[in-house]
N, C-alpha and C positions, 0 to 999 in steps of 0.2 A: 649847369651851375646850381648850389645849392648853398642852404643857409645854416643849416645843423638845428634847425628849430622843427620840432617832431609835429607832422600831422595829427598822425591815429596808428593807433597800433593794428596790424593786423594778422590774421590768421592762418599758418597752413593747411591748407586743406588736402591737399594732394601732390605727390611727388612723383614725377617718372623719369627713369633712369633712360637716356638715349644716347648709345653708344660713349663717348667720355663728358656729355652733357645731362645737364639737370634740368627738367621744367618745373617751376615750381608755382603752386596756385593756391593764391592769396585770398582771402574773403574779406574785405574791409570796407570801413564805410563811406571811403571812397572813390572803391573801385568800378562805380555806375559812372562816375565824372571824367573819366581814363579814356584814349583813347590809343589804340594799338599805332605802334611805334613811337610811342610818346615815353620819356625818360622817366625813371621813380626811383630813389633811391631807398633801397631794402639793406637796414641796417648801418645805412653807409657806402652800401655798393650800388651803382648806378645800370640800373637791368633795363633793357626794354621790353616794354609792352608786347607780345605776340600775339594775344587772344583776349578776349572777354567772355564772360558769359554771369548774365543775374550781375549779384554781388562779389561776384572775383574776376579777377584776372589771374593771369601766367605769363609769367617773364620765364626766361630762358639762360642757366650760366656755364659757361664753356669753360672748357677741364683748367684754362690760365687763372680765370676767375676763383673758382674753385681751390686752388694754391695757395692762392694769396690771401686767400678771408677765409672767415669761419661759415659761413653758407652751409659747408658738407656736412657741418656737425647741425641743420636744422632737422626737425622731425616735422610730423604731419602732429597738427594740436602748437607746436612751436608760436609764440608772437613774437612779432617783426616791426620793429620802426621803420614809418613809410614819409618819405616827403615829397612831395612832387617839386618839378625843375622851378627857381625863381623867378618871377615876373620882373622885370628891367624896370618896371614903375611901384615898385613895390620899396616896403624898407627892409633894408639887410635888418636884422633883428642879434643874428647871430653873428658868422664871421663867413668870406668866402669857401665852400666846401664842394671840391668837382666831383666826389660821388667815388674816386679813383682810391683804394683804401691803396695804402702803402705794407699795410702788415701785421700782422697779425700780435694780440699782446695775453698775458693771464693774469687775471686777477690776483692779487696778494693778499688783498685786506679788505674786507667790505666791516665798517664797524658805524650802528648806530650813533648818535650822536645830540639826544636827545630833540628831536625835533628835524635832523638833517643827518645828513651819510657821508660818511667818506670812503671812499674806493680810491687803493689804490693797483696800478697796473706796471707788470715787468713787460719791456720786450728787448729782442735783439739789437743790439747799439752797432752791429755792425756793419749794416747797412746805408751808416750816416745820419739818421734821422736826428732830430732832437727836438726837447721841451726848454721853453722857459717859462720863468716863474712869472704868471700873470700872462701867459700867452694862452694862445688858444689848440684846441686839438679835438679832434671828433674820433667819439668814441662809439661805434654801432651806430654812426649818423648823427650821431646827439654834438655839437658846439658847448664846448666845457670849457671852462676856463682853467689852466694849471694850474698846482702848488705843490709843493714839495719836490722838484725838480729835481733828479740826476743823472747821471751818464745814460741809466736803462731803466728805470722807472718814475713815474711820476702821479701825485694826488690830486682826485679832482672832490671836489663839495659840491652834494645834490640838496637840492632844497627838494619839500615836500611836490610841487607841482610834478615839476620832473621825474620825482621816483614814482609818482601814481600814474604820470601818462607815458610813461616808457618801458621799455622791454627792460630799462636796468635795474626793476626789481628783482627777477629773476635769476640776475647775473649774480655766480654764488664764487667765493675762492675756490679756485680751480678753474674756472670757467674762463674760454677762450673768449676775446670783443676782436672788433674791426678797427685798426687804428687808420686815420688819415692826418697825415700833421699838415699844419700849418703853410699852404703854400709860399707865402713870402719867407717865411724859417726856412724851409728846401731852397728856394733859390739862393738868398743869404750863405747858406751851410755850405750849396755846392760854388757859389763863387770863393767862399776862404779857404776851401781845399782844393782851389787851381794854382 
């Protein structure tokens, strides 16, 4: 379980292709504090721990994973928003996030906004998912609050903090994110269409 509030961004450093799995090794500044088979979630998807060594670790994502998020499109130089699992004595800060990305979206719009950003993201509505306005949704693990709501896309406002300690500076129109909605909205959605 997770909070959508970003650690530290960190690094790939290396990628090896094994059979329809990916390892992928991260260099971060808190990857001495890790401990193998211990949960992180890397951009929103929830990897485990395999290895350490120094300053990285390597998590491991097998080919379903791989499907479902944008993982495949990472390079070696790529940065990654890292969170580790929440403490039960801690404060939610953000909103409930299982790490479990639902699907994949692309950027529409990224437009300054003197001081803050707006992004917004299209994806596939067929799958049921939804936004509401003032709800919540994670975006590459990031907890964002919605605006501009409809059927298959919806705008989120970044304030300065977040566009300097996250991977979503990077993220350019065109560019694929990790979507996870709102788990009470999925249950909500899948109970009205019973």
């Amino acid at each position: 379980m997770f909070t959508g509030i970003i650690e530290t961004l960190g690094e790939v450093t290396a990628i090896k292709n094994d059979h329809t799995n990916i390892h992928f090794t991260i260099s971060s500044a808190i990857s001495h504090e890790l401990k193998i088979d211990q949960s992180v979630a890397h951009n929103g998807v929830c990897l485990t721990v395999v290895s350490l060594s120094n300053d990285s670790h390597t998590v491991t994502a097998i080919d379903e994973t791989l499907n479902k998020t944008s993982l495949g499109n990472l390079k070696v130089g790529s940065r990654v928003n890292l969170e580790r699992c929440m403490q039960m004595n801690a404060r939610l800060d953000g909103h409930i996030v299982q790490g479990h990305v639902d699907q994949t979206a692309v950027c529409v719009k990224r437009e300054e906004l003197d001081g803050s950003w707006e992004y917004r993201f299209k994806y596939d509505s067929a799958s049921g998912n939804v936004t509401v306005e003032k709800g919540s949704a994670c975006v590459n693990g990031i907890s964002l609050t919605v605006v501009n709501s409809t059927a298959d896309e919806f705008s989120v406002f970044i304030i300065p903090y977040t566009f300097e300690h996250t991977n979503l500076q990077e993220v350019l129109v065109g560019d694929t994110v990790n979507l996870e909605f709102d788990i009470i909205g999925k249950y909500v959605a899948r109970l009205m269409n019973k």
